[in-house]
N, C-alpha and C positions, 0 to 999 in steps of 0.2 A: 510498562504496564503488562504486556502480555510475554514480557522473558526474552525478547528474543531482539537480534541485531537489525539496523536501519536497515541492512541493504536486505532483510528477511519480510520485512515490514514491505519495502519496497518491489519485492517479488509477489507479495500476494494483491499490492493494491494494483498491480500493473500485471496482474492475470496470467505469470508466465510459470512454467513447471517446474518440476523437481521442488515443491514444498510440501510437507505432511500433510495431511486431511486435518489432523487433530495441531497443527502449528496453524494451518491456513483460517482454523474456525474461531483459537485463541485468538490470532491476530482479529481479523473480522468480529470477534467481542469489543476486544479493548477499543478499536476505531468507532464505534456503535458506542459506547459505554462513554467515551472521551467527543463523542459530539463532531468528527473529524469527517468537513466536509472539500474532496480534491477541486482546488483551483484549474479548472481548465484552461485558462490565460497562457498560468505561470505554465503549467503540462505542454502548454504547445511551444512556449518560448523556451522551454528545456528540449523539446524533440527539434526545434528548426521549424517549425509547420507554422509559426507565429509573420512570417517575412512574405 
């Protein structure tokens, strides 16, 4: 929905740099618009912090 690659999607919802203003705002619509709320469960059992 907003153009661009998972692992771009994945940069903005996880706060880290090197993404455009105007890439970071797309994304941040489309997740807004598509109702997309992060699992923090699943977020900690992906980082290790779940154990």
């Amino acid at each position: 929905m907003a153009g661009v690659s998972f692992a771009t999607v994945s940069r903005v919802l996880n706060a880290e740099p090197h993404v455009r203003e105007e890439t970071r705002l797309r994304v941040k619509r489309a997740v807004a618009l598509l109702g997309y709320e992060r699992n923090e469960a699943a977020a900690q059992l992906r980082r290790g912090a779940g154990s």
